[in-house]
N, C-alpha and C positions, 0 to 999 in steps of 0.2 A: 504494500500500500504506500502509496507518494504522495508527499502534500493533502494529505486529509485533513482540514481543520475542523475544529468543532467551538462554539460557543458555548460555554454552560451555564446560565442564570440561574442560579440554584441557593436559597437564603440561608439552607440548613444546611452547618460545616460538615458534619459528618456523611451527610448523601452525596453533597457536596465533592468531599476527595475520596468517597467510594469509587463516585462515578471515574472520577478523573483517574484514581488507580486504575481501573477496569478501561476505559478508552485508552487511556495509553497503552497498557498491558495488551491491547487488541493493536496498537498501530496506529494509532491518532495523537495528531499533537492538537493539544485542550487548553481553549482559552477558558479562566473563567472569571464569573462577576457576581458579588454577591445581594445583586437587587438588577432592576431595571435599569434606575438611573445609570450604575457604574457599567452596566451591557451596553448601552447607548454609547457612552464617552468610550468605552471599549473600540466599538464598531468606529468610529471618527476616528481613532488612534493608529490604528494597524494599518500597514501598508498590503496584506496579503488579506483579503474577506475569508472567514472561514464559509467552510461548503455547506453547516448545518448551526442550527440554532435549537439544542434542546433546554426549552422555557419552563420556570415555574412559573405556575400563573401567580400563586398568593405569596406575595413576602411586601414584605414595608416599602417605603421610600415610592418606590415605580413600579406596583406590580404587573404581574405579564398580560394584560389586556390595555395599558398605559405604554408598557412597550412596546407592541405589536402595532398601537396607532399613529406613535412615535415611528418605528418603522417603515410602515408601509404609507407613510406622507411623506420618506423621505427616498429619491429615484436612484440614491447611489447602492442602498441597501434592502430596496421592496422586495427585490427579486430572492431575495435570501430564504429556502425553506427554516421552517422554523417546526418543531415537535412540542407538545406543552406534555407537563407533567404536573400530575395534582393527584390531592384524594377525595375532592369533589366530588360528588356522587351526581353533577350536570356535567362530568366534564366531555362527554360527546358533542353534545348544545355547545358550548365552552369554546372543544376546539375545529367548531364552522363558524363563530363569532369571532374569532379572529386568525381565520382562515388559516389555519395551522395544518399540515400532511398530514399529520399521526398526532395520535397522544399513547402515554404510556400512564397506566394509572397505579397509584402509591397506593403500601408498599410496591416497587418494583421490582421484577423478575431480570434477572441478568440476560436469562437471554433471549429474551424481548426485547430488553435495550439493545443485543447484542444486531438481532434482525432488524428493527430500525433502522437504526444508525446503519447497518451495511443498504438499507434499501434508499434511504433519502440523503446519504451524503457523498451526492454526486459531483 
């Protein structure tokens, strides 16, 4: 695998460098951010966009329906697929509200993360 980036907005530390242990551990190199706000000034930052954006929708500051609108008002980053993760019990409603690939629902399965991420980080 070459150049696979990944975004992770992810609020909880410990899901958080799960996930990042396990994408890296598969071959991905994993930006992460721990709210919206800091996924936004992320995406401005980086000179190389990652290929996928797996989102939590609920954490403080910007959560992921604030970033998603943030996002896709903005033309240099619309096109970015983006995955939400939540333990929502809407989260299908959830993720055709803000147009999101896939969702993965909490707890998560390793390898359902694992089939995602190879199906939408193209």
């Amino acid at each position: 695998m070459i150049n696979k980036k990944i975004l992770l907005v992810e609020d909880d530390q410990d899901i958080r460098e799960t996930l990042i242990e396990l994408l890296e551990g598969e071959g991905y190199e994993v930006i992460f951010a721990e709210n919206g706000q800091v996924g936004l000034d992320k995406l401005s930052q980086i000179k190389m966009l990652p290929n996928l954006i797996l989102l939590d929708l609920m954490m403080p500051i910007k959560d992921g329906f604030q970033f998603c609108a943030e996002k896709d008002a903005n033309p240099k980053i619309a096109h970015l697929p983006v995955v939400v993760m939540s333990a929502d019990g809407h989260i299908r409603e959830n993720q055709q509200r803000v147009n999101a690939r896939a969702y993965l629902k909490k707890p998560l399965d390793i390898y359902e993360i694992i089939d995602i991420v190879e199906k939408y980080c193209v």
